[in-house]
C-alpha positions in Angstrom: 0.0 0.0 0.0 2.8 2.2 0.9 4.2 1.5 -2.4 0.8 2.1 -4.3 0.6 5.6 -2.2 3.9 6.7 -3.3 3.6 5.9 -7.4 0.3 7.5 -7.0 2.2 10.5 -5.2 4.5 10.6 -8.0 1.9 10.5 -10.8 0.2 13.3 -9.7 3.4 15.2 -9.2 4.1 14.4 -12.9 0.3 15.6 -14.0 1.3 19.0 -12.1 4.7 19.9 -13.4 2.8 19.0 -16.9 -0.2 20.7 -16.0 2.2 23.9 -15.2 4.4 23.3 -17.5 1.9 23.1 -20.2 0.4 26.4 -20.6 -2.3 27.7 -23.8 -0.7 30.6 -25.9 -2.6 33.2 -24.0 -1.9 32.3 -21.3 1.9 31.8 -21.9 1.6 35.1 -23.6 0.2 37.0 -20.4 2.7 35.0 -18.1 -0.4 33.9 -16.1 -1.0 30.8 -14.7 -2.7 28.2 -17.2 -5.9 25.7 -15.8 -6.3 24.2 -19.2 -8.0 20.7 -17.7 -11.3 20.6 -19.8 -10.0 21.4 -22.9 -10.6 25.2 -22.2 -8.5 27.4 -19.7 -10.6 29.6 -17.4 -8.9 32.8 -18.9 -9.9 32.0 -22.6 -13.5 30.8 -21.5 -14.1 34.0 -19.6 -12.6 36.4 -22.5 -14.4 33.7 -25.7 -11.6 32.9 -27.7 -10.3 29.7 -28.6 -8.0 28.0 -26.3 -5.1 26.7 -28.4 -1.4 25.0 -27.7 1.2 25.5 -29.8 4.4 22.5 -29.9 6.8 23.0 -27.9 10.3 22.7 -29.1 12.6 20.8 -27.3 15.8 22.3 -26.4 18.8 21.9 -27.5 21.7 20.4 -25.6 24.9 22.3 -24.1 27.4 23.9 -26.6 31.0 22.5 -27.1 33.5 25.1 -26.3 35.5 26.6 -29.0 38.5 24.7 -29.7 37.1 20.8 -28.5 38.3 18.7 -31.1 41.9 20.1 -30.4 41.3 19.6 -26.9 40.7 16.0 -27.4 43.6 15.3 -29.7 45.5 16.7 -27.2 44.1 14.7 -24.1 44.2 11.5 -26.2 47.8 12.0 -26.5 48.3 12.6 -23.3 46.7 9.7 -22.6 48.7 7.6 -24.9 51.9 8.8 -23.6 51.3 8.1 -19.5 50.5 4.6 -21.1 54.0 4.5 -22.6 55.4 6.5 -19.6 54.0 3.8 -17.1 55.7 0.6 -19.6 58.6 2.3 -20.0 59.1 3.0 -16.2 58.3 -0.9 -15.5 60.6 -1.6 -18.0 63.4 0.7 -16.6 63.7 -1.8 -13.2 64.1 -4.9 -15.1 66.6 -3.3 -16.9 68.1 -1.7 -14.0 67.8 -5.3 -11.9 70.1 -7.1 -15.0 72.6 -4.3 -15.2 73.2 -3.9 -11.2 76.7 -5.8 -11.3 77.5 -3.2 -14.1 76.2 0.0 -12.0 78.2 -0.9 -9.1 80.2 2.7 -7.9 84.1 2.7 -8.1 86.6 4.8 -6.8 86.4 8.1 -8.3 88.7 10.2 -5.9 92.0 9.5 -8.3 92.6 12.0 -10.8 90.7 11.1 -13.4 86.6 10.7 -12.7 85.3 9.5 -16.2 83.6 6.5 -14.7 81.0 9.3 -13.3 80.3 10.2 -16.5 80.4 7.3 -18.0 77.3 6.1 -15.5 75.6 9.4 -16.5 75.8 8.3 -20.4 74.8 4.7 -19.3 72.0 6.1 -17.2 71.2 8.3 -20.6 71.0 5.3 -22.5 68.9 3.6 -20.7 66.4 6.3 -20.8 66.3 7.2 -24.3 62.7 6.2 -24.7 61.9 8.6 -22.0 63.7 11.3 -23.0 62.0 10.6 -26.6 58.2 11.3 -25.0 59.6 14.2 -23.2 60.7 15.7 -26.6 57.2 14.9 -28.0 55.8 16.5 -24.8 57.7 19.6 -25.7 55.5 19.7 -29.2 52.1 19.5 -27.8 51.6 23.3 -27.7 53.2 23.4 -32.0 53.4 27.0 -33.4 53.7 28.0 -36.9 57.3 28.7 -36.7 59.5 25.7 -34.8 62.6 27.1 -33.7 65.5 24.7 -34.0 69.0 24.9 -32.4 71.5 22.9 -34.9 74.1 21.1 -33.3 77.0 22.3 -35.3 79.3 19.8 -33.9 79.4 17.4 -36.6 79.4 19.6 -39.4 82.3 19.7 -42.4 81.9 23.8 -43.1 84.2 25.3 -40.4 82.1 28.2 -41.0 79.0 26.9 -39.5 80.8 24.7 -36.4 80.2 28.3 -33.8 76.5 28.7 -34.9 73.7 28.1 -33.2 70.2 28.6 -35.7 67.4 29.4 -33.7 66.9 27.6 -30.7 64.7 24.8 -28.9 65.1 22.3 -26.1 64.0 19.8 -27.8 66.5 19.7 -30.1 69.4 20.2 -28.4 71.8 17.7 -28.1 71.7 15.3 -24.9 74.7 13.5 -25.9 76.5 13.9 -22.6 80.5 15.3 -22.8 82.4 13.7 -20.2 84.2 16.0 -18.5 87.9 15.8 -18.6 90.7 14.6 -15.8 91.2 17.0 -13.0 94.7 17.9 -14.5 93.3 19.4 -18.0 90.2 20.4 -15.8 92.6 22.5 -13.8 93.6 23.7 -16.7 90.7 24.5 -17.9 89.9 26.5 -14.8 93.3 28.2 -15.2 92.5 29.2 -18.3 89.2 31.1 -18.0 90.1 32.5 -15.0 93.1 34.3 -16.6 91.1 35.4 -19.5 87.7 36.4 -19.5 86.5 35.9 -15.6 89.5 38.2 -14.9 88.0 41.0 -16.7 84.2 39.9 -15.9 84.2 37.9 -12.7 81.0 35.6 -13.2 82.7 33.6 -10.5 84.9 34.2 -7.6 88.4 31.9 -7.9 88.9 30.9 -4.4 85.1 29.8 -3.9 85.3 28.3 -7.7 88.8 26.5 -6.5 87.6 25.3 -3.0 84.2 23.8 -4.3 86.7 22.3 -7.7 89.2 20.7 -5.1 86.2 19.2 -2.8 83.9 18.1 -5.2 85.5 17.2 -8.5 84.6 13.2 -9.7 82.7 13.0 -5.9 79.2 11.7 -7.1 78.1 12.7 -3.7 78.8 16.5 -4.1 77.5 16.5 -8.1 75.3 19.4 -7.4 73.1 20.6 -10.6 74.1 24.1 -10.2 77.8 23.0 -9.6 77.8 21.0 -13.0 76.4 23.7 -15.3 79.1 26.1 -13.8 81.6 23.9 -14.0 80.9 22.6 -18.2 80.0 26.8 -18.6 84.0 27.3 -17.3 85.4 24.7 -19.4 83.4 25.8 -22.5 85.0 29.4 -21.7 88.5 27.8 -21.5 88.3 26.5 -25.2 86.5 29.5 -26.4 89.1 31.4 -25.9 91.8 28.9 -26.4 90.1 28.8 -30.3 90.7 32.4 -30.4 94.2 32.9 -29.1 95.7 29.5 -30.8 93.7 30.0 -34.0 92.5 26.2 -33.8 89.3 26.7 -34.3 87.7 23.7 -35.4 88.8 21.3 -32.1 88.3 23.8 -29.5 84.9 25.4 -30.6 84.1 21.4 -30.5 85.2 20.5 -27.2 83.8 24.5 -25.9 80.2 23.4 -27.9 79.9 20.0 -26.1 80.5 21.9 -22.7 78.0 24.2 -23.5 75.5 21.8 -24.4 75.9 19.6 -21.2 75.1 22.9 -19.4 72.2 23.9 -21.7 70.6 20.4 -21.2 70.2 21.5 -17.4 68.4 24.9 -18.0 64.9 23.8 -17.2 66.0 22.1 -13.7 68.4 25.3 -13.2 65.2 28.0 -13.4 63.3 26.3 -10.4 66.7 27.0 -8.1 65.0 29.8 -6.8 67.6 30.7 -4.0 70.9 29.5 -5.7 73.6 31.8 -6.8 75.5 29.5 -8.8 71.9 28.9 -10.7 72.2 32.6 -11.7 75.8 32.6 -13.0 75.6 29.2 -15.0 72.6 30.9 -16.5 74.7 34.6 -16.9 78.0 32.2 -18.4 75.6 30.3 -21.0 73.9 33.5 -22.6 77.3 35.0 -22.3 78.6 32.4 -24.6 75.3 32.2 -27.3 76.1 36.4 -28.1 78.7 35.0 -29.8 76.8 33.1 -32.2 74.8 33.2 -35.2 71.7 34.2 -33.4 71.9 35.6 -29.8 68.3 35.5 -29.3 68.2 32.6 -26.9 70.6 34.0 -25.1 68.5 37.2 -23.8 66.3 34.8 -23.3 68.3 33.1 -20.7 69.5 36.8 -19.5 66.0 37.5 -18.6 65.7 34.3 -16.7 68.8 34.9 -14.8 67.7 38.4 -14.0 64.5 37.0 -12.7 66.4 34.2 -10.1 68.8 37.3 -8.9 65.7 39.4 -8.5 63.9 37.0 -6.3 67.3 37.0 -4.4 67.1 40.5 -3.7 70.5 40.7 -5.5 69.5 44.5 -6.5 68.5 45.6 -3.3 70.9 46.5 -0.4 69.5 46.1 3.0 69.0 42.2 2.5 72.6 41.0 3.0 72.2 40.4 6.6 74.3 37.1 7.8 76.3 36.6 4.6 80.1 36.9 4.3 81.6 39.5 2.9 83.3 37.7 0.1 80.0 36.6 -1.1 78.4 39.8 -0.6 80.8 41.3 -3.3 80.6 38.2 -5.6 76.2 38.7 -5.3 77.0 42.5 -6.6 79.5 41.4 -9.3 77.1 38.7 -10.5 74.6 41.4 -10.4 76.0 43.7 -12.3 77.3 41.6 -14.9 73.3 40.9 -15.8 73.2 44.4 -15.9 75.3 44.9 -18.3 74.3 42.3 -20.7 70.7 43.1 -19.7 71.0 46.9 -21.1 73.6 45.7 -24.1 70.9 43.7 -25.4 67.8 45.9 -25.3 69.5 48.9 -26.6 70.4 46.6 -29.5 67.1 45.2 -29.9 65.6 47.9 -28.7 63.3 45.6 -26.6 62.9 46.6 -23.0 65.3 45.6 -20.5 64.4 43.2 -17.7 65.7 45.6 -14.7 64.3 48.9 -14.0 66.7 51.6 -13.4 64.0 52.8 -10.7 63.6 49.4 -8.9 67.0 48.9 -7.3 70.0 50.8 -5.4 72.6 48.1 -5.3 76.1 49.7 -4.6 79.2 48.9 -7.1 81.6 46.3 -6.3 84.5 47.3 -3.9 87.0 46.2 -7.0 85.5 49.1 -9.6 85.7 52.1 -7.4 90.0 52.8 -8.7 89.5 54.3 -12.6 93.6 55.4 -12.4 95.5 52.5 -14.3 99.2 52.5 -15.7 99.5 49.2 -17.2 97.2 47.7 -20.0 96.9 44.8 -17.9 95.7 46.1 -14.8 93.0 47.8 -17.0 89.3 47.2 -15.6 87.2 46.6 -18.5 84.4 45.8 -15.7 83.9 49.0 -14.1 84.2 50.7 -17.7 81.2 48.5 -18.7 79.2 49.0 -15.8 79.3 52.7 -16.6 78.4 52.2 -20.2 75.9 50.2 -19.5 74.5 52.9 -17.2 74.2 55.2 -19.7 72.7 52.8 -22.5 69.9 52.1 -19.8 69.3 56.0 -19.7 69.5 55.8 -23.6 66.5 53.6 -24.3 64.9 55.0 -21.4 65.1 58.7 -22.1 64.9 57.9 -26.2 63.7 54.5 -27.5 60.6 53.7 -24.8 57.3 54.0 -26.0 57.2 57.3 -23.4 60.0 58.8 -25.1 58.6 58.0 -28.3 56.1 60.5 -27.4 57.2 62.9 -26.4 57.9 66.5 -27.9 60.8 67.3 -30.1 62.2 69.6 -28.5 62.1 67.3 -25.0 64.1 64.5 -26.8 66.8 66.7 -28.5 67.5 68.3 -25.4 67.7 64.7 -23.4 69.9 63.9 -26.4 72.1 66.4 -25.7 72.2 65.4 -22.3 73.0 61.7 -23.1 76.0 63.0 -25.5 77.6 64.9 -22.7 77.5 61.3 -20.9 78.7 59.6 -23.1 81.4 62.3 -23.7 82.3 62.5 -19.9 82.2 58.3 -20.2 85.2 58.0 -22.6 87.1 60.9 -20.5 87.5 58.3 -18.0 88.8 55.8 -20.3 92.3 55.0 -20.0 94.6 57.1 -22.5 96.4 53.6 -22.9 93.2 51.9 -25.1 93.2 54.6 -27.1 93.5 53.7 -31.1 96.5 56.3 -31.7 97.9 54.8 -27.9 97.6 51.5 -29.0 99.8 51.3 -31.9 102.6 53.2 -30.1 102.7 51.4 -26.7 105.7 50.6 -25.5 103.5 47.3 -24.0 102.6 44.8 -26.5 98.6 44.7 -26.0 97.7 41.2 -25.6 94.9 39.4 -27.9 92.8 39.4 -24.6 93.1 43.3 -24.5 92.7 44.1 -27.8 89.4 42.0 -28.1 87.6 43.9 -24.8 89.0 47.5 -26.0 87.6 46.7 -29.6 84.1 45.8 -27.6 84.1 48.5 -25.6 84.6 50.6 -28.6 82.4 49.7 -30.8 79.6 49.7 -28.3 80.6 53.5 -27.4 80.2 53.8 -31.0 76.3 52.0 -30.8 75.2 53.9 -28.1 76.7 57.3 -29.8 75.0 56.3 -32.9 71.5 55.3 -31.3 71.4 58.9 -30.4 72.3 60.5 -33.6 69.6 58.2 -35.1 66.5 58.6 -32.8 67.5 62.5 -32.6 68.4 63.2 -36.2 70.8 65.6 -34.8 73.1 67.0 -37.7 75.9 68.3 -35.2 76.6 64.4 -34.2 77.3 62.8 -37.9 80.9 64.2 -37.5 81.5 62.8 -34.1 79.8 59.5 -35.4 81.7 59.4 -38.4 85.2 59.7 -36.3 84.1 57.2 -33.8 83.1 54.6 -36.5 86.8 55.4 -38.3 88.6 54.6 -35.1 86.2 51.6 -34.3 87.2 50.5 -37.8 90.7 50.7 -37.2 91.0 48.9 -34.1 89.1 46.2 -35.4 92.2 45.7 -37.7 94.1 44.9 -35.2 92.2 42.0 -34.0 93.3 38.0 -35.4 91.2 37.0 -38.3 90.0 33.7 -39.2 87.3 33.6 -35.6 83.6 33.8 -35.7 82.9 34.5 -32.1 83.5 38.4 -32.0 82.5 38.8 -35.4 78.7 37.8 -34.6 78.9 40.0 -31.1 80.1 43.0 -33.1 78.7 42.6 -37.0 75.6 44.9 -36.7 77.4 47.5 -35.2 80.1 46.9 -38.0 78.0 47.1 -40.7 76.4 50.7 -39.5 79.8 51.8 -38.7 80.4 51.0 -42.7 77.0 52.1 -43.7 77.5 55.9 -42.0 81.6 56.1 -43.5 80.2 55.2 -46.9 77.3 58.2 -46.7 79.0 60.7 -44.9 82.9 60.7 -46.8 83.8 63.8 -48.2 84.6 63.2 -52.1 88.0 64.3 -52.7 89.4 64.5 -49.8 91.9 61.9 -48.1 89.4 60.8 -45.5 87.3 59.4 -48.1 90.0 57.5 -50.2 90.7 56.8 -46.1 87.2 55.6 -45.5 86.9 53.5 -48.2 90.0 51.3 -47.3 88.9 50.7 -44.0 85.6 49.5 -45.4 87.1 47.0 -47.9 87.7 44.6 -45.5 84.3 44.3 -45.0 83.0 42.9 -47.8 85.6 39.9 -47.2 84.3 39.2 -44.2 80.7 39.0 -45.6 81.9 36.6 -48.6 83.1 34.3 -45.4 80.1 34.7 -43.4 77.2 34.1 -46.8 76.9 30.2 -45.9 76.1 31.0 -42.3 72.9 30.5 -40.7 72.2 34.2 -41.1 73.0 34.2 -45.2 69.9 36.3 -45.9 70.9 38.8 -43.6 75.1 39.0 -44.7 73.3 39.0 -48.1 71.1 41.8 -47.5 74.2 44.0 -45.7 76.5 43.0 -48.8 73.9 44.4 -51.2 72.9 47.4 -48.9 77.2 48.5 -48.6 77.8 47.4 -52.5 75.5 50.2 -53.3 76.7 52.8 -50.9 80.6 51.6 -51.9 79.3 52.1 -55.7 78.0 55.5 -55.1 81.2 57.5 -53.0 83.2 55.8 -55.6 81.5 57.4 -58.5 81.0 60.7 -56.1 85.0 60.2 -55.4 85.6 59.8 -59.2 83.3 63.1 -60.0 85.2 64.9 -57.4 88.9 64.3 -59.1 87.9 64.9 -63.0 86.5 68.2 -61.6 89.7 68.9 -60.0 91.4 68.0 -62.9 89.3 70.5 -64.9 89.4 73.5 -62.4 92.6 73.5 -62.4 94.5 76.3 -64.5 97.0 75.5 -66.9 100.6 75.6 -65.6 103.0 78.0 -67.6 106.2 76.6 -67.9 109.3 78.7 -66.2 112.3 78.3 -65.2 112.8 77.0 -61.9 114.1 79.6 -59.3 116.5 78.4 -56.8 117.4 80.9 -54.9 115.7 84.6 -53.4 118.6 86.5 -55.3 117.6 84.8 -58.7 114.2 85.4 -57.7 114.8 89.2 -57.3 116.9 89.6 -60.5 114.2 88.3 -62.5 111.3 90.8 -60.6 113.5 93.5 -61.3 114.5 92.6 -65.5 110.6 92.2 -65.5 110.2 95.9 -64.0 112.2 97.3 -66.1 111.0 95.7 -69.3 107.6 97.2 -68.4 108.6 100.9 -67.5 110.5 100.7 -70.9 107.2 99.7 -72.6 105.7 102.5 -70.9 108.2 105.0 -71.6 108.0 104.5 -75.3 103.8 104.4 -75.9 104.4 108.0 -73.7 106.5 109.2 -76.2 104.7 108.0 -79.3 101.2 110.1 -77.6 103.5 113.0 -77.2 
């Protein structure tokens, strides 16, 4: 019965919802409530008009987001590879369980600690598979435009063995270089620490030598942050090893298989949020990709750096509290090295820079504070940088933000003026010793090492000179900018040819150095026979460079200066046939050599005329 009473509950529950639910048209229409249970609703009986019910419709069901179908592909994937994930994973510890007599540890203190690696490329090898859906996981979000970063290892052009295309993680190598014995590791170590960390200190040598000493070939001190630093420091060693030795091809391919061991760790390296050796391996790798084909990547990995240093209040003073003083000053130093690289690269790309001038008060390193050198090699190319770089930050501030942009003519030439004064007061401080003129007439013979920083320093005076004259349009600046770019020019002379790395860091700047000699040369005179000797060099260079990654662009600049080199050539050529012409015809005489020979003949000439004039008197007389 209970069962009876509650379907019979039910079913007249049903008849009401329907019975509401079920409304005539005027009713619906009115939005009153509808009775319509003899056929006639009590509103349409009372007003005599026909009671009708029109179908309803039934409604349609939810709408699929925009986008499902790729949605789906995309979980299905997913899907697919957590399934191959899971197989490989249970097929990793059987193949772990039959190779355990073979992963056994040895004795890795002696001096040479390749079985380390070697367990690395065995641990590698077992895990290709995994790797493989990782790379495949990289794809899932595929733009129009894959990046790729060529390995350039294995390549026959030597041309292309220092170029990286455009880069990707996925297709970097993970070919794993084993690191080398701790006597050529020392080395190593020696020799970037004499070169380039001694002008830019990325890394301080006694912590660097402590932590090398303790930890080398120890699997149980093989820190993450530890290994990038140490493959960035033995890729530096070879770099510059390729450019002081002039063997290239073997050095750039032990320097790119270091650099690629630390590249492979970038992802892990960005979530060391409180690490400073995280920061520097970051600041050495982008250091080393401005050398290359295409430095993009490697502002890429500037900004990331500046990011992990920012969230270690490495640009703000008061949070040093409980640190040592030696790693207070290596925190500024790393800090200021992003800060230079940080402002080189957004004045050249004229993208803005990560820091804000505004947003930190950091003081300098104790090391830059004595300008007053009176050797070349106690010269510090650091503290000259950090003020360049101060001044480039106030040059894209004050002339290439979208503010400055803006803002009235008159406001901008007058900021100009202000930045030229700068720069003016900048190069005042410079040492009279890396002078052009000073350089060829030192009694010091200037090392490769010197010559390569004073060349970059000069040439990006001349950038951040020109960058000004451009954005200002200022006419009383294209003769400064034109002697700048001839003294850039000359120095860059001076420099070994046959390497690739310096070439890429300085070729746009080159090629407008080139670009404003070849426009602004005076025909006829000797700075423009000058001018175009300096830029003939050039074109050389461009020939090397035309099978490079970047051929469409060394093809574009070798059209763009063939043109300008055509024109002041047939502008040099007018100049001398109109000389030629102007030029009165020479009466030939007798050649005077002495003042008494030269007074005889004033005074024969004197007399002949008053004789002439005596005898046309006497003829009118």
């Amino acid at each position: 019965m209970a069962h009876l009473a509650m379907l019979t509950e039910d079913q007249t529950r049903s008849e009401r919802v329907v019975m509401v639910t079920k409304a005539c048209d005027t009713c619906k229409k009115k939005k009153i409530r509808c009775d319509a249970s003899l056929g006639s609703c009590t509103q349409c009986t009372k007003s005599n008009i026909p009671c009708t019910f029109s179908p309803i419709k039934p409604k349609k069901g939810p709408r699929r987001p925009p986008g499902y179908k790729h949605v789906e592909k995309l979980e299905e994937r997913l899907r697919r590879m957590e399934a191959m994930l899971h197989a490989d994973l249970r097929g990793g510890k059987d193949v772990e369980g039959q190779q355990s007599d073979a992963d056994q540890p040895t004795d890795n203190t002696g001096t040479h600690p390749q079985p380390l690696e070697l367990q690395r490329v065995q641990k590698r090898k077992r895990t290709t598979s995994v790797e493989k859906l990782f790379d495949a996981a990289q794809h899932i979000s595929v733009s129009a435009h894959e990046q790729h970063l060529a390995p350039a290892v294995g390549s026959g052009d030597r041309s292309l063995r220092w170029s990286f295309t455009e880069a990707s993680p996925a297709t970097i190598s993970r070919d794993i270089k084993p690191l080398p014995g701790r006597d050529e590791a020392e080395l190593l170590i020696q020799e970037t620490f004499s070169s380039f960390n001694s002008a830019f200190p990325i890394f301080d040598a006694a912590t660097f030598q402590e932590t090398f000493e303790s930890s080398y070939g120890d699997p149980n001190h093989d820190a993450l942050a530890w290994r990038a630093c140490l493959n960035v420091v033995f890729a530096f060693a070879h770099r510059f090893r390729a450019m002081k030795t002039g063997n290239i091809i073997e050095e750039d391919d032990h320097s790119i298989g270091y650099l690629q061991n630390a590249l492979s760790l970038v992802g892990e390296l960005s979530m060391l949020t409180n690490e400073l050796m995280a920061v520097q391996a970051l600041l050495g790798m982008a250091i080393l990709l401005q050398g290359t084909a295409n430095p993009e990547p490697g502002s890429i990995l500037i900004s990331m750096a500046v990011r992990l240093a920012q969230g270690m209040k490495l640009h703000r003073r008061g949070y040093h509290h409980g640190i040592p003083a030696a790693e207070i000053e290596q925190r500024k130093c790393v800090f200021w090295l992003l800060y230079i690289y940080d402002k080189d690269i957004s004045i050249r790309s004229h993208n803005p820079p990560s820091q804000d001038d505004d947003d930190m008060d950091i003081d300098l390193p104790i090391e830059t504070i004595d300008l007053h050198h009176d050797r070349l090699d106690q010269v510090n190319f650091y503290n000259n940088h950090i003020g360049l770089s101060i001044i480039q930050g106030q040059i894209y501030k004050q002339l290439l933000s979208t503010r400055a942009q803006k803002s009235p003519e008159m406001d901008r030439l007058r900021k100009a003026k202000e930045l030229v004064s700068m720069l003016g007061d900048w190069k005042k401080s410079i040492p009279s010793m890396l002078l052009v003129e000073n350089l060829n007439t030192t009694h010091e013979a200037p090392s490769f090492f010197i010559l390569l920083h004073t060349a970059i320093l000069k040439f990006t005076y001349f950038h951040a000179l020109d960058t000004v004259r451009r954005q200002t349009h200022a006419a009383n600046l294209d003769t400064l900018c034109l002697v700048e770019a001839r003294e850039s020019m000359q120095l860059l002379q001076l420099l070994p040819q046959g390497d690739l790395a310096y070439v890429w860091l300085l070729l746009d700047i080159i090629i407008s150095a080139c670009t404003l000699m070849l426009t602004s040369a005076t025909p006829g005179s000797p700075t423009g026979l000058k001018d175009l000797e300096l830029v003939e060099p050039v074109f050389t260079l461009l020939v090397f460079l035309k099978d490079t990654p970047r051929a469409q662009d060394v093809t574009r600049m070798t059209q763009s200066l063939r043109e300008l080199k055509k024109k002041a050539v047939m502008a040099e050529n007018a100049a001398e046939k109109r000389g030629n012409v102007d030029e009165p015809p020479r009466v030939e005489s007798k050649r005077i050599r002495s003042l008494e020979e030269f007074a005889g003949i004033m005074q024969q000439l004197s007399a002949e005329k008053c004789a002439e004039f005596q005898a046309a008197r006497s003829r009118d007389e």
